[in-house]
C-alpha positions in Angstrom: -95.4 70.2 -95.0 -92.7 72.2 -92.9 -89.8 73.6 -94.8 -86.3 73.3 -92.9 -84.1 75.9 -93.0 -80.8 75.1 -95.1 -78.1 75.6 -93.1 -74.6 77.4 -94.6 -71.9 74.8 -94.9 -69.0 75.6 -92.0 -65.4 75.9 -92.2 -63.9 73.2 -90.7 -62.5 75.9 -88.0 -66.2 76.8 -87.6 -67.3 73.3 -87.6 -64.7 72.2 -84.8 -65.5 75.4 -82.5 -69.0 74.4 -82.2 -70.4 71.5 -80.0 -73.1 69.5 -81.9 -74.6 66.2 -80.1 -72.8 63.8 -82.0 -69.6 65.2 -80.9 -70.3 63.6 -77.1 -70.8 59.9 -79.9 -67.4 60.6 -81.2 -65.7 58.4 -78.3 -62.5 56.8 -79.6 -62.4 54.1 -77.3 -66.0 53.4 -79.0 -63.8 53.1 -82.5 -61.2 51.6 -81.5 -63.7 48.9 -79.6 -66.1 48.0 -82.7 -62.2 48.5 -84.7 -61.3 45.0 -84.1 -63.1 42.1 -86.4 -63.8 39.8 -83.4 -65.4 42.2 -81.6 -67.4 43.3 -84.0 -68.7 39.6 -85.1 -68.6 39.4 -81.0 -71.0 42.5 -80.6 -72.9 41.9 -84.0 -73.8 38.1 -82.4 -75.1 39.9 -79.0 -77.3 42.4 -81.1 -78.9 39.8 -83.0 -79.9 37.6 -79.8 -81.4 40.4 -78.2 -80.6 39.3 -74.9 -77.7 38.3 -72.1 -75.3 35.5 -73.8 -72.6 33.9 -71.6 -69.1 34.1 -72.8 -69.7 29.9 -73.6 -72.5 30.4 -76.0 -70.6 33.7 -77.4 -67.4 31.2 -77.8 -69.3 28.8 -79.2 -71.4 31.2 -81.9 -68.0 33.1 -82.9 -65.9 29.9 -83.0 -63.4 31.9 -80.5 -61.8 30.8 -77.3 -63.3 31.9 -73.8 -60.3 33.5 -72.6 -60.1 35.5 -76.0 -64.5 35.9 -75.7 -63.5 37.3 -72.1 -61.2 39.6 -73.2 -62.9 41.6 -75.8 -66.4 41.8 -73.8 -64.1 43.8 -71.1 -63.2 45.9 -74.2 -66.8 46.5 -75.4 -67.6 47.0 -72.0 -65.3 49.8 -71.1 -66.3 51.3 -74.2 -69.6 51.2 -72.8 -71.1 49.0 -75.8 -72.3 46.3 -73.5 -72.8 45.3 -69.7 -71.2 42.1 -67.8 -72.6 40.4 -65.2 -71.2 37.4 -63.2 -73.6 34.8 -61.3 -71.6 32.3 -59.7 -68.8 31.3 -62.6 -71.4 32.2 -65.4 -70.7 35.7 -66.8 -73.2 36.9 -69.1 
């Protein structure tokens, strides 16, 4: 078995100089997107079906309106959470 080295707790100074990969996660408009409890049941719904949903069958799972469906997928989408598409008047 491999040993890892322990690493010495940082400052916080120390901790904010430095640039670790999580820092490029730490995306507030990510927070501020899954922040919100309809988007979250919104997104949670989407995870769990494992595929495309249109905004109907998102309305119709969350027991939301479309416009209000429509609205929160453009914020989980500039957040970059999930990706719309629009075929004809059906956006998935």
């Amino acid at each position: 078995m491999v040993q890892q080295r322990k690493r010495r707790p940082m400052s916080p100074r120390q901790a904010s100089a430095c640039c670790r990969p999580v820092d490029d996660l730490l995306d507030p408009t990510l927070f501020k997107a899954l922040g919100d409890p309809t988007r979250l049941r919104l997104f949670g719904c989407l995870v769990k079906c494992g595929r495309a949903c249109s905004v109907t069958e998102l309305a119709a799972c969350c027991s939301v309106d479309l416009s209000v469906v429509s609205r929160h997928l453009a914020a989980l989408a500039r957040a970059g959470l999930v990706d719309v598409s629009k075929q004809g008047r059906v956006v998935s």
